[in-house]
KETORZA-812084 format. One line per 2 residues: number of its first residue (from 1); for each residue z, x, y of N, C-alpha, C, O. Coordinates in nm, 3 decimals, m for minus. Example, Ala and Ser with C-alpha at 12.3 -4.5 7.8 and 13.67 -1.06 7.14 Angstrom:
1) 0.780/1.319/m0.569/0.780/1.230/m0.450/0.780/1.320/m0.330/0.846/1.424/m0.332  0.708/1.285/m0.225/0.714/1.367/m0.106/0.787/1.290/0.003/0.804/1.341/0.114
# end
This chain:
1) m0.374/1.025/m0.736/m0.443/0.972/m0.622/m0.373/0.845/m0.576/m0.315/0.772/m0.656  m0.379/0.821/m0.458/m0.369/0.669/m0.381/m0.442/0.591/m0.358/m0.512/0.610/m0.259
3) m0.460/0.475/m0.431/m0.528/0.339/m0.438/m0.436/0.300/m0.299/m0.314/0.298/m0.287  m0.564/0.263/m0.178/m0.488/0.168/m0.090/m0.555/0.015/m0.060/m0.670/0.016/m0.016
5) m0.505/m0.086/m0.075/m0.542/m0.199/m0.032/m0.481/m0.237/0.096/m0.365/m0.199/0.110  m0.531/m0.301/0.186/m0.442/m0.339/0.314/m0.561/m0.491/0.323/m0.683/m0.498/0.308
7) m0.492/m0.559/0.343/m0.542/m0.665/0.459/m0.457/m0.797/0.522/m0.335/m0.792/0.511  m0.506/m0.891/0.576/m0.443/m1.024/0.699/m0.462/m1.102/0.616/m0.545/m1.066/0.531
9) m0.405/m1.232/0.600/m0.378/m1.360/0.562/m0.412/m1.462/0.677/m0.352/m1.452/0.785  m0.481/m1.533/0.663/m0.547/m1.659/0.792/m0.485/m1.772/0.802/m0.480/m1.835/0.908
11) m0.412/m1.823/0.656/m0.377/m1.985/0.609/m0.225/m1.931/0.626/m0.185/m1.880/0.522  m0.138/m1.928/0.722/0.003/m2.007/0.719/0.066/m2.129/0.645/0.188/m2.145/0.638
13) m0.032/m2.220/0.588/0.062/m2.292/0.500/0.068/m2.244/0.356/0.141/m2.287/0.266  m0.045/m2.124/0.352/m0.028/m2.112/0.164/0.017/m1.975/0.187/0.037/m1.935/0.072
15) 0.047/m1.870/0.273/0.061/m1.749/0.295/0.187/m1.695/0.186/0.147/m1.621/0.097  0.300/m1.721/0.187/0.426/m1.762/0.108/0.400/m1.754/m0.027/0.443/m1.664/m0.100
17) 0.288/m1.899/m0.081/0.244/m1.897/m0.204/0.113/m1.739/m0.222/0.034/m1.660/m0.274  0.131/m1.753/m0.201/m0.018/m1.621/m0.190/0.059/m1.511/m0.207/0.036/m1.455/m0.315
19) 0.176/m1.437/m0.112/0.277/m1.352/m0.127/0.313/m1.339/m0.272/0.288/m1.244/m0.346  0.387/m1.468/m0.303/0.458/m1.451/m0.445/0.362/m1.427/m0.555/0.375/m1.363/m0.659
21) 0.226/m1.518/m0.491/0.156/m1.445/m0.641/0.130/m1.273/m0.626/0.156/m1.205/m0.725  0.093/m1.226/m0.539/0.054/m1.105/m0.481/0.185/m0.996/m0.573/0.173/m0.910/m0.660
23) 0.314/m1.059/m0.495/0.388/m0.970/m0.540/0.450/m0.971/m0.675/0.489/m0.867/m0.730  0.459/m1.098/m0.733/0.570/m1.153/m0.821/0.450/m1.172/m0.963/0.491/m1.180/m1.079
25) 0.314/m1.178/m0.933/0.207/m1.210/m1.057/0.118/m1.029/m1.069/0.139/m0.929/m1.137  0.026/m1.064/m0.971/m0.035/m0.935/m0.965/0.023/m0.775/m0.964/m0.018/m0.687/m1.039
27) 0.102/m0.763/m0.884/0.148/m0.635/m0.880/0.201/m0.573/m1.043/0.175/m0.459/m1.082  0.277/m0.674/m1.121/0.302/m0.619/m1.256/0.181/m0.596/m1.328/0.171/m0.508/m1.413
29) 0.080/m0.681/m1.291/m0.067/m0.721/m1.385/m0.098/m0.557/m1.340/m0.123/m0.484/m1.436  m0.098/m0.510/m1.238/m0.152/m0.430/m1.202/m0.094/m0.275/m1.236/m0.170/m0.178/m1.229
31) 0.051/m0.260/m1.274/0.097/m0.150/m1.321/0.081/m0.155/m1.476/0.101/m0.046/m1.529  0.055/m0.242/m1.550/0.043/m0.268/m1.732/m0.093/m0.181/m1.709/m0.112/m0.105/m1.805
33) m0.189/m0.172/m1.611/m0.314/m0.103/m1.656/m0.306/0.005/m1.651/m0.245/0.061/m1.560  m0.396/0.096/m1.794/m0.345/0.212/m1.795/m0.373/0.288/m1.710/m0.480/0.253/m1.660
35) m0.311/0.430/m1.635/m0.402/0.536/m1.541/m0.323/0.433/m1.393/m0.363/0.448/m1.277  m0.233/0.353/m1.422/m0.156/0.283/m1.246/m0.029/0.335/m1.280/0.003/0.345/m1.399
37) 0.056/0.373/m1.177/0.132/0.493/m1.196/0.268/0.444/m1.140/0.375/0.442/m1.202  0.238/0.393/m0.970/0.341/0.330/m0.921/0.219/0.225/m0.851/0.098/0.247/m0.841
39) 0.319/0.072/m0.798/0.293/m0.014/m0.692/0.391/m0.039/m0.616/0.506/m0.043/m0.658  0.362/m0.058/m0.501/0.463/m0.162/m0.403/0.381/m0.166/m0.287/0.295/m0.092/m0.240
41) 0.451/m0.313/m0.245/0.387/m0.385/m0.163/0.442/m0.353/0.015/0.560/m0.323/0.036  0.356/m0.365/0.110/0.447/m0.357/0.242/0.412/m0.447/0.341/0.303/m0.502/0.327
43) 0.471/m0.473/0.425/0.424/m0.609/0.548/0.430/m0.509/0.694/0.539/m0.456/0.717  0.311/m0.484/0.793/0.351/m0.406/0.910/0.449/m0.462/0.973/0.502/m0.570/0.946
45) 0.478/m0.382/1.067/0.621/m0.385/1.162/0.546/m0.404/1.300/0.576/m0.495/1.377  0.418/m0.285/1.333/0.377/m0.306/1.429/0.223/m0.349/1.405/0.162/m0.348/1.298
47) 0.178/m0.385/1.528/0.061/m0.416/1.521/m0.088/m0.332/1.539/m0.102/m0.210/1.531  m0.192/m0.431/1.564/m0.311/m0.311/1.518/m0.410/m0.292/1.420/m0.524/m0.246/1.419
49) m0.291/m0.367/1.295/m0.392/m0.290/1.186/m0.314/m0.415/1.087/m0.217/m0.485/1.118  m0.384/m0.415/0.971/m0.422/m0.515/0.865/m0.238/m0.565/0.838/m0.159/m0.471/0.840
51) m0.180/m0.701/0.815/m0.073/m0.693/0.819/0.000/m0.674/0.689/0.123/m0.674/0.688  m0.081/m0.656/0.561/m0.078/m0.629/0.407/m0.098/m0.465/0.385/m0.190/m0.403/0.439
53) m0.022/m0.416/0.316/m0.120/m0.283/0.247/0.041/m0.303/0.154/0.155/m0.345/0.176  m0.067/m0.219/m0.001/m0.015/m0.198/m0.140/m0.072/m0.090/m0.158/m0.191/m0.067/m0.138
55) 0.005/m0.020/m0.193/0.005/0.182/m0.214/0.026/0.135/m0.402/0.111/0.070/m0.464  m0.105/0.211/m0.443/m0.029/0.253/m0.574/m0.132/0.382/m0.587/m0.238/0.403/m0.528
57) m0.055/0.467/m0.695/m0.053/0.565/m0.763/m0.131/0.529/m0.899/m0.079/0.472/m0.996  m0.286/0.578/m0.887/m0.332/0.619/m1.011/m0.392/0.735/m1.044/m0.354/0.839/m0.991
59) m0.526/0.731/m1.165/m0.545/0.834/m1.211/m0.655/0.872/m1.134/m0.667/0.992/m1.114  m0.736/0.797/m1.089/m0.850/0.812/m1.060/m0.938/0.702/m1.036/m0.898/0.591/m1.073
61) m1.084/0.714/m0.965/m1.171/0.605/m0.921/m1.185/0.514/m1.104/m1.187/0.392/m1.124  m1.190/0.605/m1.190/m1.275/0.544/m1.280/m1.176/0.459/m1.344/m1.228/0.382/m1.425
63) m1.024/0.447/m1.330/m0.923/0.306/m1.346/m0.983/0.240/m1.272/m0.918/0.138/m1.290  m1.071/0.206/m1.187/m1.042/0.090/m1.103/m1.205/0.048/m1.144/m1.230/m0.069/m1.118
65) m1.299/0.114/m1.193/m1.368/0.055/m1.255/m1.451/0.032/m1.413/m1.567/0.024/m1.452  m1.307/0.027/m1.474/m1.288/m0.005/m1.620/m1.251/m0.122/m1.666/m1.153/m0.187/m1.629
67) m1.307/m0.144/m1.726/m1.242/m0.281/m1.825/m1.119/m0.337/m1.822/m1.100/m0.457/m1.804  m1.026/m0.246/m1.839/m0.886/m0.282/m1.857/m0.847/m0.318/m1.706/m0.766/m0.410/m1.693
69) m0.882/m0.270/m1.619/m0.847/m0.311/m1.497/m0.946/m0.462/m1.424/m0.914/m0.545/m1.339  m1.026/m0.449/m1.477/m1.086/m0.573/m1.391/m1.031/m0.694/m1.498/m1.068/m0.807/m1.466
71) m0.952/m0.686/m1.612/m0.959/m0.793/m1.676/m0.808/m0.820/m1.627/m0.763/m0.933/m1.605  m0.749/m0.719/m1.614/m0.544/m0.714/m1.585/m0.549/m0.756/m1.429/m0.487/m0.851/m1.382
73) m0.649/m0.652/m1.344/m0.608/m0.670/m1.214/m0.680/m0.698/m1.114/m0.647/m0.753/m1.009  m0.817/m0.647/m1.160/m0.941/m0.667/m1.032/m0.993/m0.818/m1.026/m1.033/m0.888/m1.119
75) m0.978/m0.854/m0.872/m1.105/m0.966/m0.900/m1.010/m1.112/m0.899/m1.066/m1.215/m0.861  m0.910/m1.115/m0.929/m0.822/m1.254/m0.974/m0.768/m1.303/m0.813/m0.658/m1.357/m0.800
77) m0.852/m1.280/m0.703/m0.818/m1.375/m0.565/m0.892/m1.512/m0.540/m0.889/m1.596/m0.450  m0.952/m1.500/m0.645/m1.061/m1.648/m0.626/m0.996/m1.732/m0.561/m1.088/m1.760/m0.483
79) m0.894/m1.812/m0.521/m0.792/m1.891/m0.533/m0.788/m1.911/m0.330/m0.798/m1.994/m0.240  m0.761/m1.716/m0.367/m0.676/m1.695/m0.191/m0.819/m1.621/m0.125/m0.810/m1.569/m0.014
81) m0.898/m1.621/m0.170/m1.056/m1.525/m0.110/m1.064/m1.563/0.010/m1.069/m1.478/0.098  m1.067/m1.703/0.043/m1.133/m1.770/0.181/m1.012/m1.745/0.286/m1.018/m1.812/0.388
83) m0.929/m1.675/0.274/m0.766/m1.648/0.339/m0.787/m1.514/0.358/m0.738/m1.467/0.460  m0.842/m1.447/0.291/m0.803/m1.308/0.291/m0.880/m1.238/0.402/m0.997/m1.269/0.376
85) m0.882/m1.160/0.512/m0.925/m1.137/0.574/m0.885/m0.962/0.679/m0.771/m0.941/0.720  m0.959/m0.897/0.694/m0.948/m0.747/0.753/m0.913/m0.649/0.643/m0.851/m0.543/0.658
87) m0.970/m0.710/0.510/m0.953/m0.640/0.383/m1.022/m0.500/0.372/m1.140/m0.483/0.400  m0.947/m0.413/0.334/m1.006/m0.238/0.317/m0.940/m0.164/0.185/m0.825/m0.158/0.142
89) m1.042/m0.121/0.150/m0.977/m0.070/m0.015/m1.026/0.092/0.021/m1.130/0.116/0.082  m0.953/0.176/m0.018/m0.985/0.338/m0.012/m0.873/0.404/m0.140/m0.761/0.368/m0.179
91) m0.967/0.516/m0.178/m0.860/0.630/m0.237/m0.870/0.730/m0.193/m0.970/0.779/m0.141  m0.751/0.780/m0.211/m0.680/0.892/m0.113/m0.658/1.058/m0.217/m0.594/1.061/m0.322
93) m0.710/1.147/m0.172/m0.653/1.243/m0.282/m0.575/1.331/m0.222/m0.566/1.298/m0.104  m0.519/1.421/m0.243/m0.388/1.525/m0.130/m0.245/1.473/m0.206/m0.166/1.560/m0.242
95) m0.219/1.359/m0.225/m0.088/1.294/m0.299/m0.081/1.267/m0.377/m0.168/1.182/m0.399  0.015/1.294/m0.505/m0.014/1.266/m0.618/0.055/1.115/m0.657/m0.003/1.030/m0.724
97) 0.150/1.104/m0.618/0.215/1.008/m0.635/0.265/0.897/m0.466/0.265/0.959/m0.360  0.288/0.810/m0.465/0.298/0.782/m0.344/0.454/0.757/m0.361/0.513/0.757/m0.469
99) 0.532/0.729/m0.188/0.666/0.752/m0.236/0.717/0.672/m0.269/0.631/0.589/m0.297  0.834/0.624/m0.293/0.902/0.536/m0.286/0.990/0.451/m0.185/1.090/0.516/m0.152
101) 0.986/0.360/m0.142/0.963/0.316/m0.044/1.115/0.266/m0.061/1.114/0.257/m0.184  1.246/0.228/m0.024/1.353/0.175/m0.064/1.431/0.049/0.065/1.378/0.021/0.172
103) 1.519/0.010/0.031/1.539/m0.154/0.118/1.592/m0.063/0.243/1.541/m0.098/0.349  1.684/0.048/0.255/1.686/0.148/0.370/1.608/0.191/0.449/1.639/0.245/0.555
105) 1.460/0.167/0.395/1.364/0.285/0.466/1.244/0.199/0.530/1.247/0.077/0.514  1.148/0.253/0.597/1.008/0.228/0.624/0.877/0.320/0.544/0.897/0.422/0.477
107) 0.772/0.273/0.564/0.674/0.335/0.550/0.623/0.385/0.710/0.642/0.309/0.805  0.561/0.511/0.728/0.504/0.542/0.829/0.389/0.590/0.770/0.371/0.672/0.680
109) 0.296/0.508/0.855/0.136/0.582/0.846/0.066/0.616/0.960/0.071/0.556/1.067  m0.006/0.724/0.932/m0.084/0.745/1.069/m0.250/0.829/1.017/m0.276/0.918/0.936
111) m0.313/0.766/1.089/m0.468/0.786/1.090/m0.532/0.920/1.259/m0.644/0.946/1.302  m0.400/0.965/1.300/m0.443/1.030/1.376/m0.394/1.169/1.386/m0.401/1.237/1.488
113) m0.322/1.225/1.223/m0.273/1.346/1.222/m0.173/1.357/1.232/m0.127/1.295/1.328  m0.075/1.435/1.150/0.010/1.431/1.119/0.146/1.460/1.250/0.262/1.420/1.255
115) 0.087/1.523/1.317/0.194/1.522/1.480/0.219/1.464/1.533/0.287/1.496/1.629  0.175/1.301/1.507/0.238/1.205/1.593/0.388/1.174/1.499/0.485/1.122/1.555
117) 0.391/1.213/1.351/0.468/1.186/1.301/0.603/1.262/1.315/0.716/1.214/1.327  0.553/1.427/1.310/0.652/1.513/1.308/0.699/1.499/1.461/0.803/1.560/1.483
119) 0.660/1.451/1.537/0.672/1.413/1.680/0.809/1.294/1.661/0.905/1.271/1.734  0.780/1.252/1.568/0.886/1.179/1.612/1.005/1.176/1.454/1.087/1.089/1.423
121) 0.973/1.299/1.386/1.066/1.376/1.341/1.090/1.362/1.169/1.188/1.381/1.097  0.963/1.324/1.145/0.914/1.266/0.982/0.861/1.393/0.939/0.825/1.474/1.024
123) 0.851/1.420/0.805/0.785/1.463/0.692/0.656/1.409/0.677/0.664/1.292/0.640  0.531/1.452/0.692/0.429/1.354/0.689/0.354/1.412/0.585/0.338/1.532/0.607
125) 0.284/1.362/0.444/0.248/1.379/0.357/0.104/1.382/0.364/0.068/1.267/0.385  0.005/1.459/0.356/m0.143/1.461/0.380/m0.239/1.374/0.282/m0.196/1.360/0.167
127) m0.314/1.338/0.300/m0.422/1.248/0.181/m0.534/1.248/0.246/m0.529/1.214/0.364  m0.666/1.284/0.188/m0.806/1.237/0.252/m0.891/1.200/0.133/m0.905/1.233/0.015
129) m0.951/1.097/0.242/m1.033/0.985/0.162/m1.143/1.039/0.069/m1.235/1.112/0.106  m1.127/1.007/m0.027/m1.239/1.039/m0.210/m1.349/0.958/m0.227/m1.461/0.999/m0.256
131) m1.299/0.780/m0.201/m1.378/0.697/m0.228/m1.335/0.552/m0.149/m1.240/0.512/m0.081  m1.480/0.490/m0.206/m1.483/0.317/m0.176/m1.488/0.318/0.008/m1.601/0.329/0.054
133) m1.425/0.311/0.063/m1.444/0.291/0.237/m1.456/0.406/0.319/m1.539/0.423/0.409  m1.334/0.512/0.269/m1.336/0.627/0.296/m1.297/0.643/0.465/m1.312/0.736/0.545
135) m1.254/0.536/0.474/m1.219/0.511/0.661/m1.057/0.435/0.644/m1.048/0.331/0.578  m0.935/0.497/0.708/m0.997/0.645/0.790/m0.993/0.762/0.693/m0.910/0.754/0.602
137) m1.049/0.841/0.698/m1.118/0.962/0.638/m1.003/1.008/0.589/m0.996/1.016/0.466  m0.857/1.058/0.689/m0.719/1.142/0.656/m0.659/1.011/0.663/m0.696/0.900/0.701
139) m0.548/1.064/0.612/m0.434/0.953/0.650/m0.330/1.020/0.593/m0.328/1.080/0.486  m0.184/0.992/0.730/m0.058/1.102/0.654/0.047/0.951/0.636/0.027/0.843/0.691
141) 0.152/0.983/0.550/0.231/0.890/0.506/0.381/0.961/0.518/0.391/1.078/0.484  0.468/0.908/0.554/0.596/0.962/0.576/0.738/0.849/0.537/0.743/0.740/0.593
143) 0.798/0.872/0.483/0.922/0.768/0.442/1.019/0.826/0.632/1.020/0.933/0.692  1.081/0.695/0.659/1.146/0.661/0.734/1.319/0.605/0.701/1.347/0.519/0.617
145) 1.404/0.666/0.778/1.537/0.589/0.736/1.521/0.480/0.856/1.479/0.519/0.964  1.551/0.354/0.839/1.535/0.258/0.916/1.668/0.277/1.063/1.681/0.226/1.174
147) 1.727/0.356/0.999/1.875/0.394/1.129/1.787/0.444/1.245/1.781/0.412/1.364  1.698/0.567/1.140/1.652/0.678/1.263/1.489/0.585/1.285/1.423/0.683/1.319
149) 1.401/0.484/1.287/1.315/0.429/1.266/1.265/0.415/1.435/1.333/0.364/1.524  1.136/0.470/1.450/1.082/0.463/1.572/1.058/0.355/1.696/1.033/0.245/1.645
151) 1.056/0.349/1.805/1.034/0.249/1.885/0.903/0.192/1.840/0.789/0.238/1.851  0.972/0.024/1.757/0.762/m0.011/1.710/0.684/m0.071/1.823/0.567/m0.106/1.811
153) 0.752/m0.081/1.927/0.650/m0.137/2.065/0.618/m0.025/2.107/0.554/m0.034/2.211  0.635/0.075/2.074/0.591/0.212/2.127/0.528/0.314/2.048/0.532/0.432/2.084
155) 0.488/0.288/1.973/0.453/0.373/1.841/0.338/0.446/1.931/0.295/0.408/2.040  0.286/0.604/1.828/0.191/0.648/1.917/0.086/0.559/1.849/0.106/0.482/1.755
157) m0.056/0.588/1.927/m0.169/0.525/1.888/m0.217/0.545/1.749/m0.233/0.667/1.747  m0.243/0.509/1.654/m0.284/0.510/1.516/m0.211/0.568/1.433/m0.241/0.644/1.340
159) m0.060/0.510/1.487/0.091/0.512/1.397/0.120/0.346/1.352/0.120/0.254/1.434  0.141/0.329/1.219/0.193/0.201/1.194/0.300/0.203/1.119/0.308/0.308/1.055
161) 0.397/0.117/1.099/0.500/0.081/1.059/0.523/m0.018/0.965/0.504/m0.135/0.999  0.570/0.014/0.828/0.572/m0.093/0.694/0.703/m0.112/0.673/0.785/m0.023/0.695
163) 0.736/m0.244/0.623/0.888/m0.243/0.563/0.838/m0.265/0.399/0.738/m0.333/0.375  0.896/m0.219/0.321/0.855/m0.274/0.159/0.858/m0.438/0.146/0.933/m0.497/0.224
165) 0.813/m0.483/0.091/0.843/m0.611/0.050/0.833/m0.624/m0.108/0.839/m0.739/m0.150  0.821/m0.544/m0.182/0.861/m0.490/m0.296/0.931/m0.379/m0.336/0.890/m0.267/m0.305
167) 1.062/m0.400/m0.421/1.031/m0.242/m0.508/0.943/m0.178/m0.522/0.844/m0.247/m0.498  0.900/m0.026/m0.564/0.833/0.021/m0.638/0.853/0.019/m0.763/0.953/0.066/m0.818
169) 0.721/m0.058/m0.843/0.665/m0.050/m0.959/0.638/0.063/m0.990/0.573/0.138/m0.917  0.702/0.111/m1.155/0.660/0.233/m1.182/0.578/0.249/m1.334/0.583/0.132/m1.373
171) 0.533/0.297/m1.400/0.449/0.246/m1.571/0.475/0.406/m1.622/0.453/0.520/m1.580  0.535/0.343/m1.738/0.619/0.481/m1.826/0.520/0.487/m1.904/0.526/0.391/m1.980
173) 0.416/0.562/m1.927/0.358/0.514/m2.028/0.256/0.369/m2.014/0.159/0.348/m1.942  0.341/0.265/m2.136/0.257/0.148/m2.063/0.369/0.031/m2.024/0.338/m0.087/m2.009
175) 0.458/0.065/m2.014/0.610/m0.018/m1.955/0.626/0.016/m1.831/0.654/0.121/m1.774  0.590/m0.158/m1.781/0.621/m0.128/m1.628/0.802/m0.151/m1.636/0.872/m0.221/m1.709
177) 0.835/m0.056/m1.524/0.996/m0.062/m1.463/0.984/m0.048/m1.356/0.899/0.014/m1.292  1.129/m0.146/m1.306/1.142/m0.204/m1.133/1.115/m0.363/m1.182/1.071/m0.437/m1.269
179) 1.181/m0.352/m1.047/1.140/m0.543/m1.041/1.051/m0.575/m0.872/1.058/m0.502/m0.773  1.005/m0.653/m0.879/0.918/m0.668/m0.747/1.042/m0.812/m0.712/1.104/m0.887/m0.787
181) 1.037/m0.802/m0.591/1.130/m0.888/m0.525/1.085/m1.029/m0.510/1.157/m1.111/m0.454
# end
């Protein structure tokens, strides 16, 4: 399944610090727990929609409300809470793994079916919502080569555009590999 988090940052002077913990503290905290599969982090390209989202790959709803996870990963924004803002958490089932996202490529998402994607000449991967927000309900995901990468002032309507801002995190077992940037 796909654990998705997305949301906006409000404070420009701590945004930076908030990032590095996000990517460089949490994201490992968050693949050591067992049943987290892959992470990585992305920043949109276009606008619209939340300017954060982190795709990871787990086992299921009941990692995310277990012990081992609220002590490794859930819950530790106290810090950045009053910053955080247009926050949405959902899981996704249809995908087992999410992809890998690489310094070549984009993320493409779209909430309005998968033809706006193949429209503009992607592979679009299916997922619909299991739990927690459950909005939007579908959602397709497609890797992008940044050569062939769509007009983002033109995107169709409920198409968005991610660049990684991490590797993907991957957990062998219980050894995370990758490095987050």
């Amino acid at each position: 399944m796909i654990y998705t988090v997305e949301c906006s940052f409000a404070d420009p002077a701590s945004e930076a610090e908030w990032n590095d913990f996000y990517s460089l503290d949490k994201l490992p905290a968050l693949i050591s727990v067992s049943g987290f599969h892959t992470s990585q982090r992305f920043k949109a390209l276009s606008p619209g929609c939340p300017v954060y989202l982190a795709l990871h790959s787990i086992d299921g709803l009941d990692i995310l409300t277990g012990e081992e996870y609220r002590h490794k990963g859930g819950g530790n924004f106290a810090r950045w809470q009053q910053h955080i803002i247009d926050w949405h958490r959902n899981l996704y089932g249809g995908v087992e793994r999410a992809p890998a996202i690489g310094d070549g490529e984009y993320l493409a998402s779209s909430a309005a079916g998968p033809e706006p994607l193949t429209r503009l000449g992607l592979t679009p991967y299916a997922m619909h919502a299991v739990a927690m927000e459950k909005f939007p309900e579908h959602r397709w995901l497609a890797k992008v080569e940044r050569g062939n990468a769509p007009d983002i002032e033109h995107l169709p309507e409920g198409v968005h555009v991610y660049v990684p801002m991490t590797a993907q995190l991957t957990n062998d077992g219980n050894a995370a590999v990758g490095k987050a940037r």
